[in-house]
C-alpha positions in Angstrom: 130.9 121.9 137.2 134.6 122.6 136.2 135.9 119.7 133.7 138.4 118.1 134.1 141.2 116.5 131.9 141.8 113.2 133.8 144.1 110.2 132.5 142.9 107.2 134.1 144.7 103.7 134.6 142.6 101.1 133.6 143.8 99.9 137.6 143.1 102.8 139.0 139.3 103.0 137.7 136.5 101.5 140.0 132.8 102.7 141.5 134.2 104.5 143.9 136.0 106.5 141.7 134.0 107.3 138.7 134.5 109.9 136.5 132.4 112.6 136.2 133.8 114.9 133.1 136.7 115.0 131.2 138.6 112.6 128.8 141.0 109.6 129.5 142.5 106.7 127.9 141.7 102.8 128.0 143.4 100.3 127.6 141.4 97.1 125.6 142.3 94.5 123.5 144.8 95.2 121.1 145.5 99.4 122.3 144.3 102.1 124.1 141.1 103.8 123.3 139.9 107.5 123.7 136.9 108.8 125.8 135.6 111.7 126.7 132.6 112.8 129.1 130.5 115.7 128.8 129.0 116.4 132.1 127.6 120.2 132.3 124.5 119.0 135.3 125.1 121.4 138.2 125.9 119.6 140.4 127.5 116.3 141.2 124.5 114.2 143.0 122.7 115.4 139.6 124.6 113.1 137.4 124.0 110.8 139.7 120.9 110.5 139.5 120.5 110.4 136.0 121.7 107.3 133.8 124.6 108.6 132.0 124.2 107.8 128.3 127.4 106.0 126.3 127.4 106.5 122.3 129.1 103.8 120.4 129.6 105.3 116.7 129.2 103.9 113.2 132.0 102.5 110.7 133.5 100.3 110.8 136.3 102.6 110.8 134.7 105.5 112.1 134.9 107.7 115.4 132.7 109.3 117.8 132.8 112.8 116.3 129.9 112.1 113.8 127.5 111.9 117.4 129.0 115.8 118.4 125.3 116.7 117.9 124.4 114.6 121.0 126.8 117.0 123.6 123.6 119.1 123.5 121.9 116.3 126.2 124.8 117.1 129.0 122.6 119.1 130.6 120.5 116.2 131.3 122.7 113.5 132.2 126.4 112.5 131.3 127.0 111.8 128.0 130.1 109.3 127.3 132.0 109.3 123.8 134.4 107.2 122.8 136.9 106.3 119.6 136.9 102.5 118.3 140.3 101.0 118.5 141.9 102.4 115.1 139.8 105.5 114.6 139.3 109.0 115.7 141.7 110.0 119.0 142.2 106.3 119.8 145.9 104.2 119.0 145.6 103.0 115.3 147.5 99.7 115.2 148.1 98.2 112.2 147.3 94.9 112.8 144.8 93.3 110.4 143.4 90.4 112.7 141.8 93.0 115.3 139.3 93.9 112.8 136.8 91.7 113.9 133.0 92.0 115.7 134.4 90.0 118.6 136.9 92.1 119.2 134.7 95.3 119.4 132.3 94.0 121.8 135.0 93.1 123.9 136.4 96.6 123.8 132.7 97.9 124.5 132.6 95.6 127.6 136.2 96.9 128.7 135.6 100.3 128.4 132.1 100.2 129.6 133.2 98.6 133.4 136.5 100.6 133.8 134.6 103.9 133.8 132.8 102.0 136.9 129.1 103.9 136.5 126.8 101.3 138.0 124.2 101.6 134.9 124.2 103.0 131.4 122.0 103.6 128.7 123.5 102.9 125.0 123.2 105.0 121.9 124.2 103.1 119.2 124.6 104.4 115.3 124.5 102.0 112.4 127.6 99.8 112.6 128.1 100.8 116.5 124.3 98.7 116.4 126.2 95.7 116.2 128.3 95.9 118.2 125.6 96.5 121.1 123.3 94.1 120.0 126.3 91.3 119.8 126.8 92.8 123.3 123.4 92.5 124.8 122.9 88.9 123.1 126.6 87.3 124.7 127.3 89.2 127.6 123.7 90.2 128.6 122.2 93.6 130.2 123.4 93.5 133.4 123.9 97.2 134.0 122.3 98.2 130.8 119.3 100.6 131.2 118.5 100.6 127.6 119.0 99.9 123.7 118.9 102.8 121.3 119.5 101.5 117.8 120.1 104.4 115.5 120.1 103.8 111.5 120.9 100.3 113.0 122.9 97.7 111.1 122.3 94.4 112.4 122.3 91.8 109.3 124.7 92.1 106.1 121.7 90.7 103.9 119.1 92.7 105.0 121.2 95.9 104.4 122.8 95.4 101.2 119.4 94.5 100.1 118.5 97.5 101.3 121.3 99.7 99.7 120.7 97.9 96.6 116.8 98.8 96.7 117.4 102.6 97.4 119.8 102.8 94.5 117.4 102.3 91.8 116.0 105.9 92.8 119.7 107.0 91.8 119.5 108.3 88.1 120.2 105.4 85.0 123.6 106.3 84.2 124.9 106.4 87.9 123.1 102.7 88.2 124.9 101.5 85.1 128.2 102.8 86.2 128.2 101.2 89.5 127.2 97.9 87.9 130.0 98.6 85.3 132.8 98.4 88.1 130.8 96.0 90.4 131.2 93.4 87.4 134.6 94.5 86.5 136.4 94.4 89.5 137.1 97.7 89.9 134.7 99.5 92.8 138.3 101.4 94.3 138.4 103.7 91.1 137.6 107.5 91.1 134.2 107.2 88.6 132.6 104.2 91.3 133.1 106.3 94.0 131.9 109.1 92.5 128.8 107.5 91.6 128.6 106.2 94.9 128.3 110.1 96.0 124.8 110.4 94.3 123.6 107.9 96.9 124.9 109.3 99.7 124.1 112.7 99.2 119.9 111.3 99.3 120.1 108.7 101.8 123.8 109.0 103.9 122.7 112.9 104.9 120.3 115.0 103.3 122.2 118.3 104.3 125.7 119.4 103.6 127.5 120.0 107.3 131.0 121.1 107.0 131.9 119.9 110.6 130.9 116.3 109.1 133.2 116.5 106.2 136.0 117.7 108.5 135.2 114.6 111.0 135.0 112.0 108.4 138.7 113.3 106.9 140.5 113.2 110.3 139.1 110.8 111.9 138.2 107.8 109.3 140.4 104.7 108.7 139.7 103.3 105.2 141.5 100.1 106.0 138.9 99.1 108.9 136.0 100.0 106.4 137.7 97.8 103.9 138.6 94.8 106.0 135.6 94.6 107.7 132.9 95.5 104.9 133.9 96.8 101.3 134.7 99.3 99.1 130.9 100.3 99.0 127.7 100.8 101.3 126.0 98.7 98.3 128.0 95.0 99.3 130.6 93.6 101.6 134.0 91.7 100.6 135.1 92.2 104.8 134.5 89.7 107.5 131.5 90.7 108.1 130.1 89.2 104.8 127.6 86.9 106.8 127.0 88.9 109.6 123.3 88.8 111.4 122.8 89.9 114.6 118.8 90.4 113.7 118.1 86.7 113.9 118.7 86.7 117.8 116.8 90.4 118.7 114.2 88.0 120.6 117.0 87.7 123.4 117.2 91.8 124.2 114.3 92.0 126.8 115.9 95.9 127.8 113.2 98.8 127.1 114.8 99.3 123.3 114.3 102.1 120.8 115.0 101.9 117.0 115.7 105.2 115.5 115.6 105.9 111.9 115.8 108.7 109.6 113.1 109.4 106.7 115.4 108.9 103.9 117.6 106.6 106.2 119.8 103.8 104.4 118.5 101.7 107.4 115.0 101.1 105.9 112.2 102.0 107.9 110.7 98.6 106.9 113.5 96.2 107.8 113.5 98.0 111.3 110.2 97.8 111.7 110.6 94.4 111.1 113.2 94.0 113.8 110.6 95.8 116.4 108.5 93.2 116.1 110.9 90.0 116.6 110.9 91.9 120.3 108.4 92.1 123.5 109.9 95.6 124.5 110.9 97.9 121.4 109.1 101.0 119.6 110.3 103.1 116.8 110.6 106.6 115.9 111.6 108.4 112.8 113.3 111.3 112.5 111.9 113.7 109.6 113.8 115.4 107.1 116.8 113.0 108.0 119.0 110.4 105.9 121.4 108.0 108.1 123.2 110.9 110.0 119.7 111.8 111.6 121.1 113.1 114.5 123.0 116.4 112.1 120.2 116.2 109.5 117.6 117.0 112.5 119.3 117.2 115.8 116.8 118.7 117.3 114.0 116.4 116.6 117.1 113.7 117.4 117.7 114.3 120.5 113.6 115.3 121.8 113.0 111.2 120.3 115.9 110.4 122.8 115.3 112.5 125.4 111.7 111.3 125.8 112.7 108.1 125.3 115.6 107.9 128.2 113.0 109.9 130.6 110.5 106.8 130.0 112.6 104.4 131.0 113.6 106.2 134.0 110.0 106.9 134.8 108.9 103.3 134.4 112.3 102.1 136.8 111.3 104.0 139.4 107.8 103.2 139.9 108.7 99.5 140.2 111.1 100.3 142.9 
């Protein structure tokens, strides 16, 4: 199928007009966001017929860049990408007071019903978890296929307790210089976060990928990172200092999938923990693979999803 570069007005989207490829503009609260659809099924009764499946990226602060890995599925179905407000392709306001969870989930809802497909699946990595969790628990699944909760964050306790576990495998003088500037005050200085590298070179991503430097530097805004959550991985100072969207999980009856990497950040054991507050989750976890499982192993990535998504199908069509 030729693709198409299509700017739509938020009026002008609706069912009978969906999108099938291409990339666009949204208008949400507070700006316009940034999407893009990679389509590459034959034909157009294809797509379809499969689910297409919408990413929502990690961060806070972060775009949809760090998911490129995932275009490798448009064969399958259409896959929809799309920047936060203040990140990536999207408007970057500079207005402090959008930086909040509310706000997010309102954007997701936004863009989600102005592309008009009648169902979606989500795919949704580390911070992006809470927002589709927050989602799923206010607004409910009502053309929501599925829940994929990648390296998820979902409670600020349970993962700076993580963090703070997985850093005693960093070695003693990179502990006691993070604790130096932790006590002191001063966690924005050049020897914290170079420190801070140690722990995200074991448990962030496990392999150097240049196109995930060259993402992070473009696309990144510091200031969302910093309102929102911290200076580090290892507390939070933000708004979302007593955030917990685990507590609820029991109110997600969707088919869900939690995805986590070996060496993940997200700890196998707190997510395992979360699959069991729910009647209809399973895990998988990807080998060889910090948080960025999907670049560490995309391959084994996107066979867990792919089976996954083809599951869910399988089991929706035998009950009609």
């Amino acid at each position: 199928m030729q693709k198409l570069i299509i700017t739509f007005s938020l009026l002008c989207l609706n069912a009978s007009a969906v999108p099938l490829s291409g990339e666009g503009n949204i208008s949400v609260p507070g700006g316009r966001v940034w999407y893009h659809i990679e389509n590459d099924t034959n034909t157009a009764n294809d797509s379809n017929t499969r689910i297409p499946l919408l990413l929502i990226h990690g961060g806070p602060g972060g775009s949809s860049c760090s998911l490129a890995p995932l275009k490798k599925m448009a064969n399958q179905r259409p896959i929809i990408f799309y920047d936060q407000l203040g990140a990536g392709k999207s408007e970057q306001p500079e207005d402090l007071s959008l930086w909040q969870i509310n706000r997010f989930v309102d954007e997701l809802d936004v863009v989600r019903k102005k592309l008009g497909f009648k169902q979606v699946h989500l795919l949704a990595h580390s911070w992006g978890a809470a927002i589709a969790a927050q989602y799923l628990q206010e607004k409910g699944s009502e053309g929501i296929a599925s829940v994929i909760f990648v390296g998820p964050y979902l409670s600020t306790a349970d993962w700076t307790q993580g963090t703070n576990e997985l850093r005693k495998q960093l070695a003693p003088e990179t502990q006691a210089i993070l604790r130096k500037h932790e006590l002191a005050g001063t966690t924005e200085s050049d020897e914290y976060q170079t420190a801070s590298e140690e722990f995200y070179r074991l448990f962030l991503f496990r392999h150097p990928h240049k196109e995930l430097e060259e993402c992070n530097d473009s696309a990144w805004n510091q200031t969302i990172y910093e309102t929102m959550w911290g200076t580090s991985e290892f507390f939070t100072s933000g708004n979302l200092k007593n955030f917990n969207a685990a507590k609820d999980l029991q109110k997600i009856h969707i088919p869900t999938l939690f995805m986590v990497g070996e060496f993940d950040e997200a700890r196998e054991s707190t997510v395992r923990r979360y699959q069991q507050r729910m009647q209809n989750a399973q895990v998988t976890v990807i080998n060889d693979a910090a948080h960025m499982s999907m670049i560490d192993n995309p391959d084994a990535f996107i066979t867990s999803v792919t089976a996954f998504l083809a599951q869910v199908e399988s089991q929706k069509t035998s009950k009609q």
